[in-house]
N, CA, C and O atoms as a Tinker XYZ file with bonds, in Angstrom:
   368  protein
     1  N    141.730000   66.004000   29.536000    73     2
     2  CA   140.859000   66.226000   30.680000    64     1     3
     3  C    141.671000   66.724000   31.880000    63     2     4     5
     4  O    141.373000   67.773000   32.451000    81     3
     5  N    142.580000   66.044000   32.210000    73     3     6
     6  CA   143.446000   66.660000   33.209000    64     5     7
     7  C    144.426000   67.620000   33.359000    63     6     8     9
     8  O    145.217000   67.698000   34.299000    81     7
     9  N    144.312000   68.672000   31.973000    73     7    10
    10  CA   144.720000   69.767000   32.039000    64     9    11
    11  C    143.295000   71.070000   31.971000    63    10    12    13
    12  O    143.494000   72.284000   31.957000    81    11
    13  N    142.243000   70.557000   31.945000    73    11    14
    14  CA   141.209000   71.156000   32.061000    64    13    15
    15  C    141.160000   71.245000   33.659000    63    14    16    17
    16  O    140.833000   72.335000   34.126000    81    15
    17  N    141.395000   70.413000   34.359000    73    15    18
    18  CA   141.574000   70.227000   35.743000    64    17    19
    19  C    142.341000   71.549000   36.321000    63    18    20    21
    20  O    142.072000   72.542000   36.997000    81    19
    21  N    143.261000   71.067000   35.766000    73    19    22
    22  CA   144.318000   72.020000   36.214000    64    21    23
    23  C    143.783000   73.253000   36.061000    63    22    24    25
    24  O    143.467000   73.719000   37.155000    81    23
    25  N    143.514000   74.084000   35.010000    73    23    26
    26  CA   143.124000   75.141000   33.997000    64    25    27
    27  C    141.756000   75.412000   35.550000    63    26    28    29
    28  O    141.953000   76.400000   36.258000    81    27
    29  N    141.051000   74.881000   35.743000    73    27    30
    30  CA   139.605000   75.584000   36.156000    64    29    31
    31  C    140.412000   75.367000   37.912000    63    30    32    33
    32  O    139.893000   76.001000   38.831000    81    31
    33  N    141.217000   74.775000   38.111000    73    31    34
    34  CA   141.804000   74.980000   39.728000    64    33    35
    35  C    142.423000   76.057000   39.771000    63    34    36    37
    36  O    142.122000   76.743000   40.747000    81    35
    37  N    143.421000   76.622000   38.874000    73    35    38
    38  CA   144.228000   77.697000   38.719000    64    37    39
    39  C    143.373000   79.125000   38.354000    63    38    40    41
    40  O    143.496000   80.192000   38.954000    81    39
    41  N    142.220000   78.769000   36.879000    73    39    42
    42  CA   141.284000   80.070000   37.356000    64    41    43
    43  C    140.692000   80.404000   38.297000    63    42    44    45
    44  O    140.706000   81.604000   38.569000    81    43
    45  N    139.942000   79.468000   39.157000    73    43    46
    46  CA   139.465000   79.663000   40.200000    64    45    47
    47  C    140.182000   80.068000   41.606000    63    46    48    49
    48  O    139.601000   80.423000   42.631000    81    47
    49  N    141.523000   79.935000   41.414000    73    47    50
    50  CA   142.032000   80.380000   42.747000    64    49    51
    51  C    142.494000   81.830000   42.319000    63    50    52    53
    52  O    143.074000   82.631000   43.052000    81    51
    53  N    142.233000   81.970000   41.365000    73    51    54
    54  CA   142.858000   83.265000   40.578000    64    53    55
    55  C    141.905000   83.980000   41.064000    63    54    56    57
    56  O    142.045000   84.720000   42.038000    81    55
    57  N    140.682000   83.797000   40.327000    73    55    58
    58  CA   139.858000   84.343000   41.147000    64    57    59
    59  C    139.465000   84.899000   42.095000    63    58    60    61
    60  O    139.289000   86.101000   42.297000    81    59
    61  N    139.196000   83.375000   43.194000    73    59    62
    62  CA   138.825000   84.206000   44.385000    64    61    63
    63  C    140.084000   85.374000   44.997000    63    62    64    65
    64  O    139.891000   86.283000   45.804000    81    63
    65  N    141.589000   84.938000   44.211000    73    63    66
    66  CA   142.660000   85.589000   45.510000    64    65    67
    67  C    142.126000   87.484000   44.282000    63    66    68    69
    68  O    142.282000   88.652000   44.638000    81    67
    69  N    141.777000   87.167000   43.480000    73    67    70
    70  CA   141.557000   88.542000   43.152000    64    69    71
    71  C    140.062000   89.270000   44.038000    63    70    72    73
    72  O    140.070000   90.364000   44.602000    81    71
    73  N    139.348000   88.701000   43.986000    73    71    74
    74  CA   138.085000   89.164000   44.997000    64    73    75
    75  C    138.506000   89.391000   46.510000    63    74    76    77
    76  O    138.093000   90.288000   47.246000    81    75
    77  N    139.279000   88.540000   46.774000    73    75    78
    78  CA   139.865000   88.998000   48.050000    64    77    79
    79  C    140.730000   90.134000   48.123000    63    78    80    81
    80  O    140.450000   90.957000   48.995000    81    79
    81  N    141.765000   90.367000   47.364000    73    79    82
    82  CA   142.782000   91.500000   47.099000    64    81    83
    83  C    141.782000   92.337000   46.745000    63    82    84    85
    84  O    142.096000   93.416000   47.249000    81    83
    85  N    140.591000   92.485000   46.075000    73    83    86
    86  CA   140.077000   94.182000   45.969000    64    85    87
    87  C    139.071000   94.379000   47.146000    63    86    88    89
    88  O    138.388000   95.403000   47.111000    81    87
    89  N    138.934000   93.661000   48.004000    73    87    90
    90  CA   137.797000   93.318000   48.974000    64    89    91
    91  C    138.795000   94.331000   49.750000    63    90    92    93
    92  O    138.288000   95.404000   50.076000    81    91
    93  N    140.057000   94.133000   50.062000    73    91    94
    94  CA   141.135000   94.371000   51.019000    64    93    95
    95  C    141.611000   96.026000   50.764000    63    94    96    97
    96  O    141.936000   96.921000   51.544000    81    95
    97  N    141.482000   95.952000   49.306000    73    95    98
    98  CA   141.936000   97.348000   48.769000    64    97    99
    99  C    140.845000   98.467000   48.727000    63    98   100   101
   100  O    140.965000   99.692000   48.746000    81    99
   101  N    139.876000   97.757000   48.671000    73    99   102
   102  CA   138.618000   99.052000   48.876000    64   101   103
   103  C    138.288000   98.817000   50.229000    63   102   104   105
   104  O    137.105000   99.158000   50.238000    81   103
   105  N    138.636000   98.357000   51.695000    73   103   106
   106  CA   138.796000   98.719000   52.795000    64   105   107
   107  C    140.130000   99.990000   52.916000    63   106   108   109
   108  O    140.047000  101.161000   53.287000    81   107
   109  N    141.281000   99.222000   52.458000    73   107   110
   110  CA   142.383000  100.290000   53.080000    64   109   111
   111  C    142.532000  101.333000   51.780000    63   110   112   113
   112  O    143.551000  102.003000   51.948000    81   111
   113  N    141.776000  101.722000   50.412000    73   111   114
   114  CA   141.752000  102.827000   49.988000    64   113   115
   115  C    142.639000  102.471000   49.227000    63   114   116   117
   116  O    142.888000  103.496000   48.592000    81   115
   117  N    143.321000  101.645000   48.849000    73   115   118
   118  CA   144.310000  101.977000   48.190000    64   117   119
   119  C    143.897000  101.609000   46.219000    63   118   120   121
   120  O    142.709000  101.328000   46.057000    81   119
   121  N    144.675000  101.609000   45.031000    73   119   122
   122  CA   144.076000  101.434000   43.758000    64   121   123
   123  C    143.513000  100.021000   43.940000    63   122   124   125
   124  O    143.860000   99.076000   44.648000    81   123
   125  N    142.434000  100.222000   42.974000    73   123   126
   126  CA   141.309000   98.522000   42.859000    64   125   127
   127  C    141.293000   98.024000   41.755000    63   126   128   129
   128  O    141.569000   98.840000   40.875000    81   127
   129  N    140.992000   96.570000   41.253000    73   127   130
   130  CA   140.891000   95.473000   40.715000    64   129   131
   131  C    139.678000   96.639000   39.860000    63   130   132   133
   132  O    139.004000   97.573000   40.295000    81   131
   133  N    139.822000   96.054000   38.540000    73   131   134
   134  CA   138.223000   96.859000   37.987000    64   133   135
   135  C    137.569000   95.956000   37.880000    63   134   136   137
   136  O    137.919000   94.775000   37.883000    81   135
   137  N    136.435000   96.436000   37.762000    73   135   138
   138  CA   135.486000   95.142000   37.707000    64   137   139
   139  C    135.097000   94.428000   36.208000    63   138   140   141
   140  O    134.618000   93.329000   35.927000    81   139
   141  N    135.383000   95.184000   35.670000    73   139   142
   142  CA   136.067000   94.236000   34.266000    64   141   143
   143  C    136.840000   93.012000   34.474000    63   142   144   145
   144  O    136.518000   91.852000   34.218000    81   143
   145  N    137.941000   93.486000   34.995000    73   143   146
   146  CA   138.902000   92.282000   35.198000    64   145   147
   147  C    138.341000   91.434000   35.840000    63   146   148   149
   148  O    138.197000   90.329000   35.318000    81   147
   149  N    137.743000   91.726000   37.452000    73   147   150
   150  CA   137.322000   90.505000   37.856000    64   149   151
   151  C    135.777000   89.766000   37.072000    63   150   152   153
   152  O    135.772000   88.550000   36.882000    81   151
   153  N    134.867000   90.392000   36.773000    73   151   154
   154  CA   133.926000   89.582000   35.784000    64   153   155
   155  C    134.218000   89.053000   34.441000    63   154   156   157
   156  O    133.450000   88.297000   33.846000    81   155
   157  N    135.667000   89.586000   33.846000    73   155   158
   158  CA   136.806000   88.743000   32.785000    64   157   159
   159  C    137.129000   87.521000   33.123000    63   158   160   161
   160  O    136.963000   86.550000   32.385000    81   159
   161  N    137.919000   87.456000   34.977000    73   159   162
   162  CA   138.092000   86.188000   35.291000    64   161   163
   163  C    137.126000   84.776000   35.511000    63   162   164   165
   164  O    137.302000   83.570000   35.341000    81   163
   165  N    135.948000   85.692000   36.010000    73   163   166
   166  CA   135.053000   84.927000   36.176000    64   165   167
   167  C    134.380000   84.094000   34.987000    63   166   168   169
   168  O    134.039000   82.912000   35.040000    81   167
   169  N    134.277000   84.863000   34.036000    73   167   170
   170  CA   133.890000   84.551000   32.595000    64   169   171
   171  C    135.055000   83.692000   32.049000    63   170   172   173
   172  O    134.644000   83.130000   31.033000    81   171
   173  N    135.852000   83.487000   32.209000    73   171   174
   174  CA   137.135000   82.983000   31.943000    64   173   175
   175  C    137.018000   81.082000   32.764000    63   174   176   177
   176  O    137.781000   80.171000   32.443000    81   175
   177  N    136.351000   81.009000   33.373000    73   175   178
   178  CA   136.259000   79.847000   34.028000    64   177   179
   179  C    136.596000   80.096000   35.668000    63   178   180   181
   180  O    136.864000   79.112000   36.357000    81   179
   181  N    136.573000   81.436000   36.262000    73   179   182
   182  CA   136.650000   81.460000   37.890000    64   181   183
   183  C    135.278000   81.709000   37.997000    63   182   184   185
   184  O    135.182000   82.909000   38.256000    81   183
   185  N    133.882000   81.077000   37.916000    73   183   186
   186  CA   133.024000   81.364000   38.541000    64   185   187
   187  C    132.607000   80.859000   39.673000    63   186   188   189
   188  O    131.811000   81.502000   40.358000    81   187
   189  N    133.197000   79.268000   40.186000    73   187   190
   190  CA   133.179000   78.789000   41.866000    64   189   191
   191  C    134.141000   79.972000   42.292000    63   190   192   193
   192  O    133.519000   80.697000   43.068000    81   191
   193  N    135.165000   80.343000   42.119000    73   191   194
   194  CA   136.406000   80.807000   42.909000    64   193   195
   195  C    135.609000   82.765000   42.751000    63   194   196   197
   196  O    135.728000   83.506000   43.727000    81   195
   197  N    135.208000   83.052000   42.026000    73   195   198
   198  CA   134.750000   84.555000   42.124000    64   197   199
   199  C    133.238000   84.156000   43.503000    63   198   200   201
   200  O    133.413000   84.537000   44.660000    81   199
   201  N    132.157000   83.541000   43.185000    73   199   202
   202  CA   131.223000   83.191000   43.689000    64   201   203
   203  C    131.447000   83.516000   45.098000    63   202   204   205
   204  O    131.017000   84.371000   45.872000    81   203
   205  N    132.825000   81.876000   45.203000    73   203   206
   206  CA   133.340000   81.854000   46.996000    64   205   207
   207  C    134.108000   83.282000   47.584000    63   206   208   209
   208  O    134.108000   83.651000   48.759000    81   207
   209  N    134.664000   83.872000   46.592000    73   207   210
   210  CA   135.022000   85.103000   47.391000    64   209   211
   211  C    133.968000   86.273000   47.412000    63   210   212   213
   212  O    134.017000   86.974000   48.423000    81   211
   213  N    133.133000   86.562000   46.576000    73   211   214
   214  CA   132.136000   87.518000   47.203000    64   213   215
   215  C    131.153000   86.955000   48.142000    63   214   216   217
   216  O    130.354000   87.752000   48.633000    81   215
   217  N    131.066000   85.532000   48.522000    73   215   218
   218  CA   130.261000   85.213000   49.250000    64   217   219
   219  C    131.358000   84.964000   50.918000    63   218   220   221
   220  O    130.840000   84.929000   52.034000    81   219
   221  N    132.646000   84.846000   50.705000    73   219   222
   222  CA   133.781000   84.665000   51.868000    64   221   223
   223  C    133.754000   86.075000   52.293000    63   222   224   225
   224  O    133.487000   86.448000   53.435000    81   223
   225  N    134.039000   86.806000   51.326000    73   223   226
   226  CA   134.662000   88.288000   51.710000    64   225   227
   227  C    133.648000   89.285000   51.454000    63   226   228   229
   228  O    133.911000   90.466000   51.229000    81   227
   229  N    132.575000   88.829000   51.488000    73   227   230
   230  CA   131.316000   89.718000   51.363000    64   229   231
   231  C    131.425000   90.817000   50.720000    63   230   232   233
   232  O    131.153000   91.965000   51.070000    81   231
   233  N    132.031000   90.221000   49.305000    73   231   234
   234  CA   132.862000   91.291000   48.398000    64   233   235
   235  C    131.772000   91.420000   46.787000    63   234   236   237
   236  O    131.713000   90.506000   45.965000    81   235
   237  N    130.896000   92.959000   46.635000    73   235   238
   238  CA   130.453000   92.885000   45.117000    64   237   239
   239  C    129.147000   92.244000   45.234000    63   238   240   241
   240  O    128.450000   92.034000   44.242000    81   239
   241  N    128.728000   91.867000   46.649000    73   239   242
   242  CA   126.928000   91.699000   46.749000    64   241   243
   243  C    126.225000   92.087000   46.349000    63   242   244   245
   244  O    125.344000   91.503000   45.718000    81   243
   245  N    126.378000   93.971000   46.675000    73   243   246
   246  CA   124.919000   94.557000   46.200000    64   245   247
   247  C    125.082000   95.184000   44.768000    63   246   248   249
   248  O    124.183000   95.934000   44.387000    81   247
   249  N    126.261000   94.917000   43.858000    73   247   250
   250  CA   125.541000   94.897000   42.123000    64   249   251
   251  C    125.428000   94.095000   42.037000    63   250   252   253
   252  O    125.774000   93.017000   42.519000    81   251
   253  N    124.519000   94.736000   40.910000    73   251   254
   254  CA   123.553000   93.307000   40.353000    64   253   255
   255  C    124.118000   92.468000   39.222000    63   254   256   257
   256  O    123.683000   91.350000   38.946000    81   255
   257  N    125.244000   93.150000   38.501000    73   255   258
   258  CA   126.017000   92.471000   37.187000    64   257   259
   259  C    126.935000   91.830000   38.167000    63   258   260   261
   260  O    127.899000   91.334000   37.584000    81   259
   261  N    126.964000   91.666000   39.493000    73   259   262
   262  CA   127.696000   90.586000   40.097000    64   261   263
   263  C    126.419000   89.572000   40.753000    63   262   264   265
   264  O    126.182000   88.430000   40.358000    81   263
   265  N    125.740000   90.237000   41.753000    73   263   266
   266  CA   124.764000   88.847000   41.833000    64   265   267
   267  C    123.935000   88.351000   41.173000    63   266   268   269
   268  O    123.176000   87.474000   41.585000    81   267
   269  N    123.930000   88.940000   39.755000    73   267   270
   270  CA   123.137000   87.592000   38.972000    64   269   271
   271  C    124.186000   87.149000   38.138000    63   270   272   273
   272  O    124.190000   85.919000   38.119000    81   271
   273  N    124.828000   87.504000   37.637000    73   271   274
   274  CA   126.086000   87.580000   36.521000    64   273   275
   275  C    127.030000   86.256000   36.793000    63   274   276   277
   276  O    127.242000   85.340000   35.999000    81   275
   277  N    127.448000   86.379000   37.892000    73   275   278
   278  CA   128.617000   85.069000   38.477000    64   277   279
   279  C    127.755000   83.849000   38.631000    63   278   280   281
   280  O    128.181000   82.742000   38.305000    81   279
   281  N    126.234000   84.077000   39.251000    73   279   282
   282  CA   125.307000   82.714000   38.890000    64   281   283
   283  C    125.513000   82.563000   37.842000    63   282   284   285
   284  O    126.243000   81.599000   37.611000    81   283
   285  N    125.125000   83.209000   36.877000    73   283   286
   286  CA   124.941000   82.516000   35.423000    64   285   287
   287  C    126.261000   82.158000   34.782000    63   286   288   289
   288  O    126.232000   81.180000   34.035000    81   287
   289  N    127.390000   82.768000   34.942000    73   287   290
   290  CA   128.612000   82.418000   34.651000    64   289   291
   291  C    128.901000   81.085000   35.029000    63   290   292   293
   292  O    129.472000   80.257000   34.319000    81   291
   293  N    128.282000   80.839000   36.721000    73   291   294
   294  CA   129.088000   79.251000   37.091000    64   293   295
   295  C    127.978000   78.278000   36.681000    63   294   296   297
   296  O    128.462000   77.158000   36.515000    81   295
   297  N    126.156000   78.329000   36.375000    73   295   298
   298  CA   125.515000   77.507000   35.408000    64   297   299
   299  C    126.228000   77.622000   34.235000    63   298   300   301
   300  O    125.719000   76.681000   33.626000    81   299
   301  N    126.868000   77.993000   33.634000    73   299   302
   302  CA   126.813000   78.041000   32.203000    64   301   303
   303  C    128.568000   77.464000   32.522000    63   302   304   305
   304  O    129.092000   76.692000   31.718000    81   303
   305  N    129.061000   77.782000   33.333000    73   303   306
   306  CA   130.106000   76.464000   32.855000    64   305   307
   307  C    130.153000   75.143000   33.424000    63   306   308   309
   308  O    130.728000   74.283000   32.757000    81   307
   309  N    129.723000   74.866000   34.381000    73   307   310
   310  CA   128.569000   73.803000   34.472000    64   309   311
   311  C    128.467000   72.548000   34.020000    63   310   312   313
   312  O    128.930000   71.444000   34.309000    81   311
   313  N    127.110000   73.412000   32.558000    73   311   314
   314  CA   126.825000   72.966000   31.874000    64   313   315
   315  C    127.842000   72.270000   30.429000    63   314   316   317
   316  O    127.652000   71.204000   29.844000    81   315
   317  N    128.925000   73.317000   30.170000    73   315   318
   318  CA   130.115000   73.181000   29.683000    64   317   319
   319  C    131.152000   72.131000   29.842000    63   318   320   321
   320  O    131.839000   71.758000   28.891000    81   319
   321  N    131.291000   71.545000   31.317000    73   319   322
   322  CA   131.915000   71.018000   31.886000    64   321   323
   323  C    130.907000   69.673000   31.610000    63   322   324   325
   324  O    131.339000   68.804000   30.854000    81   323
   325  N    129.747000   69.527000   32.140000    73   323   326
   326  CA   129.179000   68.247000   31.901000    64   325   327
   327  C    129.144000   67.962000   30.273000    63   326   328   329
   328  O    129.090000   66.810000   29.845000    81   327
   329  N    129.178000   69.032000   29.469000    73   327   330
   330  CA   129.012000   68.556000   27.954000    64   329   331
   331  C    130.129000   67.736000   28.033000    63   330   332   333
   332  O    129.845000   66.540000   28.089000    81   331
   333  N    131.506000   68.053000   28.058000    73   331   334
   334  CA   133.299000   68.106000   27.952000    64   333   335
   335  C    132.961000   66.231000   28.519000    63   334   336   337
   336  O    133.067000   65.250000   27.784000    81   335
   337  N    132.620000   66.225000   29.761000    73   335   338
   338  CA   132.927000   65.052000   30.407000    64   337   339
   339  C    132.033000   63.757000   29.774000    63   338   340   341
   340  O    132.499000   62.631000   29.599000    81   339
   341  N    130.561000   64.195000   29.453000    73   339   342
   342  CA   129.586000   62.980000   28.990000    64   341   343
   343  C    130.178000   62.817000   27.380000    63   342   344   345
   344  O    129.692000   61.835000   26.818000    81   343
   345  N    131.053000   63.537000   26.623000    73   343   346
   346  CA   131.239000   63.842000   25.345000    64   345   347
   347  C    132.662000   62.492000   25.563000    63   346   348   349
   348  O    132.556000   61.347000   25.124000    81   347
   349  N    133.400000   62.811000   26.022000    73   347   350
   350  CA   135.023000   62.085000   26.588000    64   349   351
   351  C    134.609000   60.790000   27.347000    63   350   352   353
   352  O    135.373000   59.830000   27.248000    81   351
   353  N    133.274000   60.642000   28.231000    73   351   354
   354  CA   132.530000   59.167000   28.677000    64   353   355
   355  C    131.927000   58.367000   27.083000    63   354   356   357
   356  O    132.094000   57.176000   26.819000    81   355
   357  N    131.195000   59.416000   26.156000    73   355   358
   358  CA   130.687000   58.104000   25.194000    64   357   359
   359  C    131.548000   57.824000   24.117000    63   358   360   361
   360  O    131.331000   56.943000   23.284000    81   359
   361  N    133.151000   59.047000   24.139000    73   359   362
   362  CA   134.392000   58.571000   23.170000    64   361   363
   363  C    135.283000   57.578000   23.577000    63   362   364   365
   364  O    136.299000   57.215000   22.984000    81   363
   365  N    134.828000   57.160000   24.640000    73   363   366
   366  CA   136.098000   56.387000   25.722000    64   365   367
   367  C    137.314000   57.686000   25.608000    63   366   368
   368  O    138.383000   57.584000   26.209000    81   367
């Protein structure tokens, strides 16, 4: 359990610092994050940390394979996460 910890703190900061770095790079022009990669990370377990940076850095709002996509990414791990934990509560 407490490397799952670890694992979803580390994707998630991965995350958002990637939503922020292309937020930054498609202001000053320079090459960008694809959006593969970042909906990879997100799918990967950064969906708080993708979420908080397009909602911090007002980064990837208006598609729609980002505003519905990262919802359903962070329900659906979630749900994942409560399986993991009630599964490890009735194994002791």
């Amino acid at each position: 359990m407490r490397y799952l910890i670890y694992y979803l703190i580390i994707i998630n900061a991965a995350a958002w610092i990637m939503y922020g770095l292309d937020k930054w790079k498609a202001k000053s022009g320079a090459w960008r994050i694809s959006e593969r990669a970042l909906l990879l990370v997100t799918l990967a377990g950064g969906s708080v940390g993708a979420l908080a940076g397009m909602m911090l850095f007002r980064h990837k709002t208006k598609k729609a394979k980002f505003v519905v996509g990262v919802p359903v990414m962070l329900v659906l791990h979630c749900v994942i996460v409560a399986v993991i934990v009630l599964e490890l509560l009735q194994n002791g």
